[in-house]
FIDREN-387354 format. One line per field, with one value per atom (N, C-alpha, C): residue number from 1; chain; atom name; y, z, x. Coordinates in steps of 0.05 Angstrom, whole numbers, m for minus. Layout:
<atoms>
num = [NUM_...]
cadena = [A_...]
atomo = [CA_...]
y = [Y_...]
z = [Z_...]
x = [X_...]
</atoms>
This chain:
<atoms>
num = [1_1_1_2_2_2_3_3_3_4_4_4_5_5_5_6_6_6_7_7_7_8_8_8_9_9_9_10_10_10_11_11_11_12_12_12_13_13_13_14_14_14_15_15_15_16_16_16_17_17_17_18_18_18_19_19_19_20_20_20_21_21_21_22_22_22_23_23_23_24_24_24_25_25_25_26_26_26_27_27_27_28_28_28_29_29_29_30_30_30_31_31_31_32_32_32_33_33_33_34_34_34_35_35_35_36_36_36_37_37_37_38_38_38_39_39_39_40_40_40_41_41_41_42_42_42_43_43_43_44_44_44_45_45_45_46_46_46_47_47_47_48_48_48_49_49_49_50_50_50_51_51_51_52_52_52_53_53_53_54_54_54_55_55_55_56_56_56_57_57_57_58_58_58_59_59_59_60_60_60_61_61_61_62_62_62_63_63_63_64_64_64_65_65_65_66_66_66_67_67_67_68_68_68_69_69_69_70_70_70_71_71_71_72_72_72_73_73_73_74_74_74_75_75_75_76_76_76_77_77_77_78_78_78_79_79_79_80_80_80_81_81_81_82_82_82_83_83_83_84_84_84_85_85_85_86_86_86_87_87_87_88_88_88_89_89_89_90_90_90_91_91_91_92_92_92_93_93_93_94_94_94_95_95_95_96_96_96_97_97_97_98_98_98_99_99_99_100_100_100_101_101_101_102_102_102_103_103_103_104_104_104_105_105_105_106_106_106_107_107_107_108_108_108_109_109_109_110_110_110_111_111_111_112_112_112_113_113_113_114_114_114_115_115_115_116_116_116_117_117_117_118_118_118_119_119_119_120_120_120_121_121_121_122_122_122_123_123_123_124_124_124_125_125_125_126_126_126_127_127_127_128_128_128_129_129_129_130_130_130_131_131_131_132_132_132_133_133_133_134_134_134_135_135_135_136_136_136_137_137_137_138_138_138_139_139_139_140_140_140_141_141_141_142_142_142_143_143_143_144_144_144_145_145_145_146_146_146]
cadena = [A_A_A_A_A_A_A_A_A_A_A_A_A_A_A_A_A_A_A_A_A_A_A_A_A_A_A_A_A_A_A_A_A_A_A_A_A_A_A_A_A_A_A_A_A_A_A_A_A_A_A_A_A_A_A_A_A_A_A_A_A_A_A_A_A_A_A_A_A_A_A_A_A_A_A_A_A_A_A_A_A_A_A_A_A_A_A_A_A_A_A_A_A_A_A_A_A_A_A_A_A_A_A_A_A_A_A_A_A_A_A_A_A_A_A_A_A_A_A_A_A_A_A_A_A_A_A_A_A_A_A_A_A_A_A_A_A_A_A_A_A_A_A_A_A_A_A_A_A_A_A_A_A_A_A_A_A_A_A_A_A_A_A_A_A_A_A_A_A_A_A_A_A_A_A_A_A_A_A_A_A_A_A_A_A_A_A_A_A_A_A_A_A_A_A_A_A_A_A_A_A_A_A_A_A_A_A_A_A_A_A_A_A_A_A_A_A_A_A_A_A_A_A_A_A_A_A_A_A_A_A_A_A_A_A_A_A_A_A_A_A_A_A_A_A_A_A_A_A_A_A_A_A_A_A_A_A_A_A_A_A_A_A_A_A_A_A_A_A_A_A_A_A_A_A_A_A_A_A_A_A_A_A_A_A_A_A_A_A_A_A_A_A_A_A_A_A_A_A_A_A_A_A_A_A_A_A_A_A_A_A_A_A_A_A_A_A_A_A_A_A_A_A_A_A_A_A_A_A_A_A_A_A_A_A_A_A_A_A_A_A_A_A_A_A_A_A_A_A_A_A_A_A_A_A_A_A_A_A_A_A_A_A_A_A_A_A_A_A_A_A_A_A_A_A_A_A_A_A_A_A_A_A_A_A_A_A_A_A_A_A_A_A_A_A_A_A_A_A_A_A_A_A_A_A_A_A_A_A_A_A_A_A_A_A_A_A_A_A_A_A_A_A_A_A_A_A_A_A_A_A_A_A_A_A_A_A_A]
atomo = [N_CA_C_N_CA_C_N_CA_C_N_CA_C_N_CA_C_N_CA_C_N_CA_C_N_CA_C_N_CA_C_N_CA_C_N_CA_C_N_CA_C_N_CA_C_N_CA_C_N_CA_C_N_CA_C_N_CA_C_N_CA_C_N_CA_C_N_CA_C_N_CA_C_N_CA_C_N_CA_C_N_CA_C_N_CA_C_N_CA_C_N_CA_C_N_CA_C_N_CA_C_N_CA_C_N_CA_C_N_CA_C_N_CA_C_N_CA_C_N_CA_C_N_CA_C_N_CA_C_N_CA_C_N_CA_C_N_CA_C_N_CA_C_N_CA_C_N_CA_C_N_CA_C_N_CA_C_N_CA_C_N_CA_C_N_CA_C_N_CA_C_N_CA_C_N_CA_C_N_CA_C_N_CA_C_N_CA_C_N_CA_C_N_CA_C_N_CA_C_N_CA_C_N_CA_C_N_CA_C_N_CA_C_N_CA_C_N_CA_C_N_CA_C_N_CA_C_N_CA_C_N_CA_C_N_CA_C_N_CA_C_N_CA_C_N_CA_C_N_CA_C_N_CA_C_N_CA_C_N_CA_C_N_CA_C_N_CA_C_N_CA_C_N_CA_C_N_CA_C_N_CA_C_N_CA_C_N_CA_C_N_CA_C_N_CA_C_N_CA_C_N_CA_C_N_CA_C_N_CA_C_N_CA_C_N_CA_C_N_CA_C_N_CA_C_N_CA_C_N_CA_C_N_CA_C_N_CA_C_N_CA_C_N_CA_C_N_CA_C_N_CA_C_N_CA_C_N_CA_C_N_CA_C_N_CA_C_N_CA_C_N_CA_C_N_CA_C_N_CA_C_N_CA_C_N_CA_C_N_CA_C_N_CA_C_N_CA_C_N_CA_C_N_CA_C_N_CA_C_N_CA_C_N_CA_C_N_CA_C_N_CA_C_N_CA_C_N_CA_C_N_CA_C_N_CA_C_N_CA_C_N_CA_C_N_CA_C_N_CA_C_N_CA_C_N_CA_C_N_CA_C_N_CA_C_N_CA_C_N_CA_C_N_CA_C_N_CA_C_N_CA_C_N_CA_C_N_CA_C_N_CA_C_N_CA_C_N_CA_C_N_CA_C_N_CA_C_N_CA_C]
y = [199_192_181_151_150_160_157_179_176_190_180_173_147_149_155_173_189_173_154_132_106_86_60_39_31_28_m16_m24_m60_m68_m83_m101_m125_m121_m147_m172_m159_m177_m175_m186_m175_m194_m184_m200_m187_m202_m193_m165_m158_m132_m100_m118_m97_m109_m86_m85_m81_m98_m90_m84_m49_m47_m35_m39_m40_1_18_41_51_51_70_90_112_138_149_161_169_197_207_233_236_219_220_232_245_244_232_229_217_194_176_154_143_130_115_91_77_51_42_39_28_15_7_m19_m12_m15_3_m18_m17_m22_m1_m10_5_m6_11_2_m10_m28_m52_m34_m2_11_37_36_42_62_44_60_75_57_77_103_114_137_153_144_150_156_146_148_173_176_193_214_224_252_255_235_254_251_230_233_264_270_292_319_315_326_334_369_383_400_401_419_453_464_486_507_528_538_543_536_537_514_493_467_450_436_423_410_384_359_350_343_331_308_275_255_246_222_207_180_162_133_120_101_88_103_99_109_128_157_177_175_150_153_138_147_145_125_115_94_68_68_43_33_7_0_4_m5_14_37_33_70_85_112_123_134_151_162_189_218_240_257_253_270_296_324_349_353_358_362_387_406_429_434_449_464_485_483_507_523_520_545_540_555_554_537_526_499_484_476_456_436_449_428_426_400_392_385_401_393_375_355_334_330_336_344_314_297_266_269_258_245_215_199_170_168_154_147_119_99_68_66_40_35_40_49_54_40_14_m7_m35_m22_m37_m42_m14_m12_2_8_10_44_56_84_99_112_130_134_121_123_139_162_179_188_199_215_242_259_283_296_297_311_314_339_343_332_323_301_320_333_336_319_316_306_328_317_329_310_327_314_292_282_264_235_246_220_215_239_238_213_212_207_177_169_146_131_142_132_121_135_134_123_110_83_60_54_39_37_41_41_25_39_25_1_m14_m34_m56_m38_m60_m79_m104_m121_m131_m116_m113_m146_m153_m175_m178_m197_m200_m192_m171_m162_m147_m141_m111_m88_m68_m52_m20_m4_25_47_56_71_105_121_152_161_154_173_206_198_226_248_270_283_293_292_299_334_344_382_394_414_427_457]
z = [m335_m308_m294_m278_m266_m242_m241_m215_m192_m166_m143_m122_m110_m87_m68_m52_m29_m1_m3_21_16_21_21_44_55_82_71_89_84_120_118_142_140_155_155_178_196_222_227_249_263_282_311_325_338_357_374_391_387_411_391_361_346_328_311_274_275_251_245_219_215_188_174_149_136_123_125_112_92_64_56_33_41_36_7_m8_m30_m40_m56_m72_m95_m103_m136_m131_m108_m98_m72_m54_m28_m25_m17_m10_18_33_60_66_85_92_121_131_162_171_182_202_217_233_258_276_298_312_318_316_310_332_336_355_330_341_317_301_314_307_280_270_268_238_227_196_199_220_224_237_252_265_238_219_195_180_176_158_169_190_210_205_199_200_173_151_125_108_120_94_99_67_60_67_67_71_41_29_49_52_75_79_70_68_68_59_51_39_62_62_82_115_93_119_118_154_148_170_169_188_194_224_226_237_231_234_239_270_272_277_266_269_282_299_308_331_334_353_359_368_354_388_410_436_426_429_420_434_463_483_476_457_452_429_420_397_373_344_325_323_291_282_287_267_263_238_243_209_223_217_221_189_193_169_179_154_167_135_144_100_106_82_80_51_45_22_16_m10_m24_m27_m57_m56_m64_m72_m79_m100_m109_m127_m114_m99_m75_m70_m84_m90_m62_m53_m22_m22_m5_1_28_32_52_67_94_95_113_101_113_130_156_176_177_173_174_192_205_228_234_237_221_262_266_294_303_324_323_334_339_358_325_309_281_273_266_251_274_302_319_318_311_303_298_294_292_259_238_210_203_200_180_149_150_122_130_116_118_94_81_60_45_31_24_0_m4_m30_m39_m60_m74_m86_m66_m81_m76_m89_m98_m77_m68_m59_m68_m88_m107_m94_m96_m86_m57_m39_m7_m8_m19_m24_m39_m46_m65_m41_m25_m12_21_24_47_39_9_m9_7_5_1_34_48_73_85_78_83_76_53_46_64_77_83_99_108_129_147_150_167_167_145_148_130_132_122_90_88_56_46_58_52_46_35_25_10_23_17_5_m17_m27_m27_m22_m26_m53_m78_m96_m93_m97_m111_m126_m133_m163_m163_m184_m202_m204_m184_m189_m177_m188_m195_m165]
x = [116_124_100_101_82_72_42_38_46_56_71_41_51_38_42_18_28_25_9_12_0_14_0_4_m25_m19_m28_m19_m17_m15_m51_m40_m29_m4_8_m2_m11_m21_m33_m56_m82_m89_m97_m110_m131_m137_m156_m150_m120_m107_m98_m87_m79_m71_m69_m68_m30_m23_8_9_17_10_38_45_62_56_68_65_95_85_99_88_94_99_120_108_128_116_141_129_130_154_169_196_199_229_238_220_228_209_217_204_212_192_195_179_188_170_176_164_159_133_142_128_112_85_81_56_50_23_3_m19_m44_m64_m84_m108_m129_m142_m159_m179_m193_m213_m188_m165_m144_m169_m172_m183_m212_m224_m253_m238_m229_m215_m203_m184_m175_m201_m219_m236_m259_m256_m264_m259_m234_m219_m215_m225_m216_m245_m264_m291_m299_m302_m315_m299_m273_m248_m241_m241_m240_m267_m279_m304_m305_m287_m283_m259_m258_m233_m221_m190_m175_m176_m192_m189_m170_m172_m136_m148_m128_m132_m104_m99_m76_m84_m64_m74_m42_m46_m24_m40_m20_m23_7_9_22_44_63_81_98_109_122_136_140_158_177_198_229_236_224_231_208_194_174_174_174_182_144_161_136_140_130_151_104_122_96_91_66_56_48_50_35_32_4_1_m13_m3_m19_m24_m59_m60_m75_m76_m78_m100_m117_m125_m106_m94_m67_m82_m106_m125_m149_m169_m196_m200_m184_m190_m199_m191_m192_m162_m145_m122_m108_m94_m90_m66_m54_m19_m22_2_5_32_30_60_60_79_79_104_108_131_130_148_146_171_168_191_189_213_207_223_210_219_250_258_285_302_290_302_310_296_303_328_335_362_386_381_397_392_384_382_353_339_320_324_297_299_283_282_254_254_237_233_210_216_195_192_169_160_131_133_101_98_70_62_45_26_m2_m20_m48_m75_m89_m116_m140_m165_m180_m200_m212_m218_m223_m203_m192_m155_m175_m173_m179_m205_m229_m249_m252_m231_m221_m205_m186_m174_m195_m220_m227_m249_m260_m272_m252_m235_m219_m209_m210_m205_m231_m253_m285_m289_m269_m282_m261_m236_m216_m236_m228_m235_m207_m205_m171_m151_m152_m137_m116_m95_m71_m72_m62_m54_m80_m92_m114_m98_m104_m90_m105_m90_m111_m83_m92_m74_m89_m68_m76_m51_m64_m47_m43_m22_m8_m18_m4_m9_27_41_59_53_55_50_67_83_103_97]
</atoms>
């Protein structure tokens, strides 16, 4: 089975005011995708809250990107990631919520993915090198764990 990705973020737009970035989210059983607007400094802030993540047994970070007011258009992303145990192995509990003015309705998904620090650290490589322009692209794999 191949490995699931747990987020993959794509700018689709960019100007001088804000980033439009494409997110989807998967586990190997749930998958999601939405649309969202971002502030231009969007991945240094991201990259902020997870390099060298996780510091400590029992550390955890919660992180939102884009929009979570029910009255403004642009969906959102909230992640809350966790250390399971002294391995260092990292559970990710993802919310994706796709604009609700889209499909006439309010679209989500909710569910937890597993990486490994290694992933965190690969993914926040890859964020560093974006240059925020059309079709850049930063992936946080998965792990397949039971």
């Amino acid at each position: 089975m191949p490995q699931p990705v747990a987020i993959r973020l794509e700018v689709l737009y960019s100007d001088n005011h804000l980033v439009e970035l494409r997110i989807q989210v998967a586990n190997g059983r749930f998958q999601g995708q939405a649309d969202m607007y971002v502030a231009l400094d969007w991945a240094t802030q991201l990259t902020g809250r997870l390099r060298g993540f996780p510091d400590s047994v029992g550390a955890s970070r919660e992180i939102e990107l884009g929009n979570w007011k029910p009255d403004c258009g642009g969906g959102g992303l909230r992640l809350a990631i966790r250390t399971t145990d002294r391995a260092g192995h990292l559970a990710v509990d993802l919310q994706l919520r796709a604009c609700p003015h889209s499909q006439g309705s309010e679209e989500s998904v909710q569910f937890r993915a597993a990486v490994d620090p290694a992933d965190i650290d690969e993914f926040v490589a890859e964020l560093d090198a974006m240059r925020v322009k059309v079709g850049d692209c930063a992936v946080l794999m998965g792990k397949d764990r039971c």
